[in-house]
C-alpha positions as CSV (number, residue, x, y, z in Angstrom):
1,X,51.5,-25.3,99.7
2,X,49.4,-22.2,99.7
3,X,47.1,-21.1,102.5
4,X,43.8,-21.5,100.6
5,X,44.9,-24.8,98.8
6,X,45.4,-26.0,102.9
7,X,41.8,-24.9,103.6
8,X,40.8,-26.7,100.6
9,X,42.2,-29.9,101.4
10,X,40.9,-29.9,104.9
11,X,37.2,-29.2,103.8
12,X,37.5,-32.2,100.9
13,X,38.7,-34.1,103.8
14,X,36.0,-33.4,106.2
15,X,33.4,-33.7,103.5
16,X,35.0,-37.5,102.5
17,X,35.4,-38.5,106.2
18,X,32.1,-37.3,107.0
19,X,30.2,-39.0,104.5
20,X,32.5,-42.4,104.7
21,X,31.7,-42.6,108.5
22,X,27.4,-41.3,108.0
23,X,27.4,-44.5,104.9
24,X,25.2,-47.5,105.9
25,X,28.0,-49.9,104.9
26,X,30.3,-48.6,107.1
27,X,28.3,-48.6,110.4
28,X,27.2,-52.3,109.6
29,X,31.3,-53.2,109.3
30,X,31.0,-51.6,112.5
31,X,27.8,-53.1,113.8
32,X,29.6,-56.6,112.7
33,X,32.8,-56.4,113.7
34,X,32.5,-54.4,117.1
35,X,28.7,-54.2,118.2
36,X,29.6,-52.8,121.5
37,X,30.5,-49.6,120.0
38,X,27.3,-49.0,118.2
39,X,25.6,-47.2,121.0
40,X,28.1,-44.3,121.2
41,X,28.5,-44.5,117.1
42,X,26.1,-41.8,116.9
43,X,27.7,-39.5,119.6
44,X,31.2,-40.2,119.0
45,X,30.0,-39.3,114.8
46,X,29.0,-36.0,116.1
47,X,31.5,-35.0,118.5
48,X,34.2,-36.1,115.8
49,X,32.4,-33.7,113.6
50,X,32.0,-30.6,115.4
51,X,35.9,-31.2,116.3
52,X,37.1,-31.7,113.0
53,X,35.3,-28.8,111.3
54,X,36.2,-25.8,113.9
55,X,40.1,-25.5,112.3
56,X,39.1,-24.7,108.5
57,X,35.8,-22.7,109.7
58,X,38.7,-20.7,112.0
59,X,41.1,-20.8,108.4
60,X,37.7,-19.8,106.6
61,X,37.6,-15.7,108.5
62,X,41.2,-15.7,109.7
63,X,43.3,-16.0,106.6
64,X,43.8,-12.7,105.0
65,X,42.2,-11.5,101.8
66,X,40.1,-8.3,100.6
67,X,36.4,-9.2,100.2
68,X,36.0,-10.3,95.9
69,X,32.5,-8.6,96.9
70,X,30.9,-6.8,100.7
71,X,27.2,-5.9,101.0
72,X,26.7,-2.7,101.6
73,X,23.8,0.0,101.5
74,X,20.3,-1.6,101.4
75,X,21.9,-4.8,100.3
76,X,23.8,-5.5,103.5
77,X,20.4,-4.8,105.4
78,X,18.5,-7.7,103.1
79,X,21.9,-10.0,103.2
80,X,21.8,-9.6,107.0
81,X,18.0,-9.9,107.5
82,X,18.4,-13.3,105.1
83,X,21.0,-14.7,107.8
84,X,19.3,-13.4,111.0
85,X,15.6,-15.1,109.8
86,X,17.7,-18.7,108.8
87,X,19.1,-18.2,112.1
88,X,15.6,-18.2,113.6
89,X,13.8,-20.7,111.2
90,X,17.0,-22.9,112.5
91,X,16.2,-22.4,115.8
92,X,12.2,-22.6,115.6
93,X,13.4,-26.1,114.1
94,X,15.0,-27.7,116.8
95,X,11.9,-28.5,118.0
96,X,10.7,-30.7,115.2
97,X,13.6,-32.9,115.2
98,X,13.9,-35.8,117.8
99,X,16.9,-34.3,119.1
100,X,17.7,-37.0,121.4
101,X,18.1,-39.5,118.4
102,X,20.1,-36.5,116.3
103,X,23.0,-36.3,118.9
104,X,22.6,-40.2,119.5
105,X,22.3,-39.6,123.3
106,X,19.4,-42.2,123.3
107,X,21.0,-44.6,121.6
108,X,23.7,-44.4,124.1
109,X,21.3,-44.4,127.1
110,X,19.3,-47.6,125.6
111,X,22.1,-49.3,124.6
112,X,20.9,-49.5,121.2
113,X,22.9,-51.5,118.5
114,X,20.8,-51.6,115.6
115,X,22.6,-49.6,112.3
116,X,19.4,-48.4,110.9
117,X,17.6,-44.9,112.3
118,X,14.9,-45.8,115.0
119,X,13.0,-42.7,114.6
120,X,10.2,-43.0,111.6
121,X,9.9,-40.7,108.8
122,X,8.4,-37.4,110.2
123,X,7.7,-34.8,107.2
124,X,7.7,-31.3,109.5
125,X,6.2,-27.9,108.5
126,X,9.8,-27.2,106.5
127,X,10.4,-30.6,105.1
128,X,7.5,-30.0,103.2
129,X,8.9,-27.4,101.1
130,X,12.3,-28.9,100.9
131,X,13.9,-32.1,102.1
132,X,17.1,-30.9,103.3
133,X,16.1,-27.6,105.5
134,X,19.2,-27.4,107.7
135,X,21.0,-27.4,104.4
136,X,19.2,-25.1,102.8
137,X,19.7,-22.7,106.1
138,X,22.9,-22.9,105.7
139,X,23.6,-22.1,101.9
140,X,21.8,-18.6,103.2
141,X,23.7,-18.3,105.8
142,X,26.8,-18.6,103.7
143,X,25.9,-16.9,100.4
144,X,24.9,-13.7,102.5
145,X,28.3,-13.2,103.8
146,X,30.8,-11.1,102.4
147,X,33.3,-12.9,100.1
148,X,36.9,-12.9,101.0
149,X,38.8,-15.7,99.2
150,X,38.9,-18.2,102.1
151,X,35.4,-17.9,102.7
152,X,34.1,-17.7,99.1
153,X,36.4,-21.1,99.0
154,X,34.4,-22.5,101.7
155,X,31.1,-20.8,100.3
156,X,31.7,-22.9,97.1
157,X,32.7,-26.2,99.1
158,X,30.3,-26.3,101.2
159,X,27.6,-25.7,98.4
160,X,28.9,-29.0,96.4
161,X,29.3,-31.3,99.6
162,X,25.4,-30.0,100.9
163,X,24.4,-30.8,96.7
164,X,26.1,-33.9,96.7
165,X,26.0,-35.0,100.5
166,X,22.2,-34.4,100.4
167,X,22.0,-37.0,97.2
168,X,24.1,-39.8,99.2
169,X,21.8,-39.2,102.3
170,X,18.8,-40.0,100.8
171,X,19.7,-43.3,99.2
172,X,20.0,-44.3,103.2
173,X,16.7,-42.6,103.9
174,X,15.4,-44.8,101.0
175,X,17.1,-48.0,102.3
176,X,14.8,-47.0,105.7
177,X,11.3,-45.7,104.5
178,X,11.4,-46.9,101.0
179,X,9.2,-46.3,98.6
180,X,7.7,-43.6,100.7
181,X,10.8,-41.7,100.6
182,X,11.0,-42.2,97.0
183,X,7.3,-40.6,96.7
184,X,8.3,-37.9,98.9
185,X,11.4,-36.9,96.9
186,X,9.7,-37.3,93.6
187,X,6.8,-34.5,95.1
188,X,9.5,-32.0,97.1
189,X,12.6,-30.0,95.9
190,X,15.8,-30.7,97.9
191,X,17.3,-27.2,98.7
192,X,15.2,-24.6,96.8
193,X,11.5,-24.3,97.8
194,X,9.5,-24.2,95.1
195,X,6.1,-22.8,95.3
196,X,4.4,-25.5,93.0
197,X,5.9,-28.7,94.6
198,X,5.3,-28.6,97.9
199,X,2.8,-31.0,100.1
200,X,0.3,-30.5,102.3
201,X,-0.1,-31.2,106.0
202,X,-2.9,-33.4,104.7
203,X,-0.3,-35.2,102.3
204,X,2.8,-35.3,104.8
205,X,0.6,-36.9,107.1
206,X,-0.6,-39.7,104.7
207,X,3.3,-40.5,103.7
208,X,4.1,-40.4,107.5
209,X,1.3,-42.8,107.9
210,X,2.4,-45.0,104.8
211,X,6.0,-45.5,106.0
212,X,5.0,-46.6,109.1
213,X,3.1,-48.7,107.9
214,X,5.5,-50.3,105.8
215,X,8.1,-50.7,108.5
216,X,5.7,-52.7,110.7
217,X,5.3,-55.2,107.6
């Protein structure tokens, strides 16, 4: 088995088991069977992740191969000013996120046992131009790299698992915030801002306000 077809089958692994074990039927087979677990779920998710993914990103820059195509002249200064300002946006984000929630440290410190999200639908500065930011910081974060094999590989992986990953995220954000959500998808692009469909503060604020409001029905 070639190199490249290994790092191939470890991303479509990670990609499968990450989405199996992020699946709202899944944690409620959880949830029913062993409810004590449910307050590390969300820890234990993440730590299994960030474990799981650090051999094929290692695989991704150590196998061998001469870039298919390398930035260079005033192309490798815009390629490397793309990835340094995704880097920042990513970082200038953490702060809109309930990070606390994200990493599931609250629901480990509360003792919290209920499958569904606690934290209600928050439309931030960047989620109004796209619904999936981090995933959108990411494709330029990949797609400004030079392009050995391995990495274009992982380039073109990762692109279908944040296209289709994205799609099976939202229909749990649906199952939470409802029609809402469904509003909110229907008004912003997933990945690629587009100038024309974008909302508001004025309009985030009033979707924020309606799915609350339909949560406390």
């Amino acid at each position: 088995m070639s190199e490249l077809a290994v790092l191939g089958a470890w991303w479509l692994g990670y990609f499968a088991l990450h989405s199996v074990l992020a699946a709202l039927p899944v944690k409620r087979q959880v949830a029913r069977r062993w409810p004590g677990l449910m307050p590390y779920y969300r820890i234990g998710f993440n730590v299994l992740a960030v474990l799981l993914v650090l051999p094929p990103l290692y695989l991704s820059f150590a196998l061998p191969g001469a870039p298919l195509w390398a930035w260079s002249g005033p192309w490798a200064w815009l390629a490397n000013g793309l990835a340094v300002a995704a880097l920042g946006v990513f970082a200038y984000s953490l702060r809109l996120y309930d990070t606390r929630e994200f990493l599931g440290l609250r629901q480990w410190r509360e003792r919290e046992r209920r499958v569904e999200d606690q934290e209600r639908l928050r439309i931030s500065p960047l989620h109004r131009h796209v619904r999936h930011p981090w995933y959108s910081l990411g494709l330029v974060l990949i797609w400004t790299r030079d392009m050995p094999p391995p990495f274009l590989l992982t380039a073109l992986l990762a692109t279908a698992y944040f296209v289709l990953g994205s799609a099976l995220e939202e229909r749990k954000l649906i199952a939470y915030y409802g029609d809402a959500y469904r509003d909110y998808r229907r008004r912003v692009p997933a990945l690629v801002p587009l100038p024309w469909r974008r909302l508001s503060a004025v309009d985030a604020a009033a979707l924020e306000a309606r799915s609350a409001a339909g949560r406390h029905v």
